[in-house]
C-alpha positions as semicolon CSV with decimal commas, in nm:
position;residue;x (nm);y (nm);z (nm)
1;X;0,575;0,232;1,573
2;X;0,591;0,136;1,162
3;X;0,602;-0,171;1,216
4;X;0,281;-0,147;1,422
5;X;0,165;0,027;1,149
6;X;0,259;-0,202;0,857
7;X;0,133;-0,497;1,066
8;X;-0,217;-0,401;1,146
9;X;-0,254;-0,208;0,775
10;X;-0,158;-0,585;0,693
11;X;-0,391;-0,732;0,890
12;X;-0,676;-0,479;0,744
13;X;-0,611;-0,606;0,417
14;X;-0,639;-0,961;0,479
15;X;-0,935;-0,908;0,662
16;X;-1,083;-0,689;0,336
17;X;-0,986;-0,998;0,128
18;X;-1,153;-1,229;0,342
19;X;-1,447;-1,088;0,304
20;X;-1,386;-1,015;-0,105
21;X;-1,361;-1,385;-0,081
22;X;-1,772;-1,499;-0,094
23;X;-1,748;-1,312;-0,428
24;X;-1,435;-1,428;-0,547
25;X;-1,537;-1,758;-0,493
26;X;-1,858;-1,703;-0,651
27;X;-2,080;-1,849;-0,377
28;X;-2,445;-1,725;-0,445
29;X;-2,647;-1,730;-0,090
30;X;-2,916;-1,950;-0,003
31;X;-3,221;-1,820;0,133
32;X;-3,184;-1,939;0,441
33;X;-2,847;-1,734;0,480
34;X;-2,999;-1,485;0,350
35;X;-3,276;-1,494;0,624
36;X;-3,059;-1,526;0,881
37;X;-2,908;-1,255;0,820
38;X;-3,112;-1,012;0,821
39;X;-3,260;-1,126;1,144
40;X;-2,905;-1,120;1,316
41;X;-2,968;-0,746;1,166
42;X;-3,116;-0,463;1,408
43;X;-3,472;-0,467;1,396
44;X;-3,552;-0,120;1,247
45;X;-3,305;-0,270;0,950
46;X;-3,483;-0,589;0,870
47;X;-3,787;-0,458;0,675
48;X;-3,591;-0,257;0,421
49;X;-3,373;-0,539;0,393
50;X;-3,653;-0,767;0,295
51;X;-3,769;-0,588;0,015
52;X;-3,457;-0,550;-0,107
53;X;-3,423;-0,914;-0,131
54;X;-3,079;-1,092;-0,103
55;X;-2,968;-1,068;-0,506
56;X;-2,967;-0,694;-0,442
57;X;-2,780;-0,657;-0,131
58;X;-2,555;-0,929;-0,231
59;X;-2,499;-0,701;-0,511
60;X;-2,437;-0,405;-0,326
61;X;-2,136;-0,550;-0,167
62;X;-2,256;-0,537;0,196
63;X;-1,941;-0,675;0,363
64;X;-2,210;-0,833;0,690
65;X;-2,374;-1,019;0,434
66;X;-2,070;-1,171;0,256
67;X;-1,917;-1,247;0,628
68;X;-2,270;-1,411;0,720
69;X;-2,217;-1,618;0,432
70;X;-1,865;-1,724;0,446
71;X;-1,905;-1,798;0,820
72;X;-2,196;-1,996;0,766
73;X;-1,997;-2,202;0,499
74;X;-1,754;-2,301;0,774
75;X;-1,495;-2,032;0,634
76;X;-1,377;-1,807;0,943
77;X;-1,117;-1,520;0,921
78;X;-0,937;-1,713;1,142
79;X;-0,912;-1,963;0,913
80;X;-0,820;-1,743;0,667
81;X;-0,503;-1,562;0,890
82;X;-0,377;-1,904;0,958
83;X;-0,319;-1,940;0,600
84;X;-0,150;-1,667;0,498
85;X;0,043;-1,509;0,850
86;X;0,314;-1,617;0,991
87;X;0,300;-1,860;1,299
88;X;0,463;-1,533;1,514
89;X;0,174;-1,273;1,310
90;X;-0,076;-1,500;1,388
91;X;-0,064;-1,512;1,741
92;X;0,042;-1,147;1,727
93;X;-0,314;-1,157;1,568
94;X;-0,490;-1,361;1,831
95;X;-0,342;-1,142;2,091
96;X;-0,458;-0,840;1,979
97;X;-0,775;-0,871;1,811
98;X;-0,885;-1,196;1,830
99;X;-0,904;-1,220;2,188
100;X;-0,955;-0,863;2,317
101;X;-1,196;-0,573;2,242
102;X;-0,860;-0,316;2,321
103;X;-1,085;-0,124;2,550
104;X;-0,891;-0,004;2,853
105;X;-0,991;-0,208;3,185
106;X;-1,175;-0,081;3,419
């Protein structure tokens, strides 16, 4: 069971540094990602978000936004596991996250 653990605490950071990553790489979002967005947002959200305006909730860290962004740069977590798992953690990966919601069937 630790190495369950240690795997998907693993996996959890990766997935945190992914999306660290928009910043890291200091990409600045267009206003077109920005509108996109917040219309992929619910629809009781997207007002506030407006007047907000993308420099603040870009600055607020808002981990949908910096995934919106990366994605839409061509940059998937996928893409990102690939890189830095193992061939045999990867597909562990793909297995049990990528490819499943682990809800119990029906």
């Amino acid at each position: 069971m630790d190495q369950e653990k240690d795997f998907t605490q693993r996996i959890d950071e990766l997935a945190l540094d992914y999306l660290h990553q928009a910043v890291a790489l200091g990409l600045t979002p267009t206003d077109d990602e920005f509108v996109g967005w917040v219309d992929a947002q619910p629809l009781a959200s997207r007002p506030g978000l407006y007047r907000k305006g993308w420099a603040h909730c870009w600055a607020a860290g808002l981990l949908s936004f910096q995934e919106w962004v990366l994605l839409a740069r061509g940059m998937s977590l996928a893409d990102y596991l690939v890189q830095r798992l193992s061939e045999k953690e990867y597909l562990r990966w793909v297995e049990l996250f990528a490819t499943s919601t682990l809800a119990r069937p029906k």
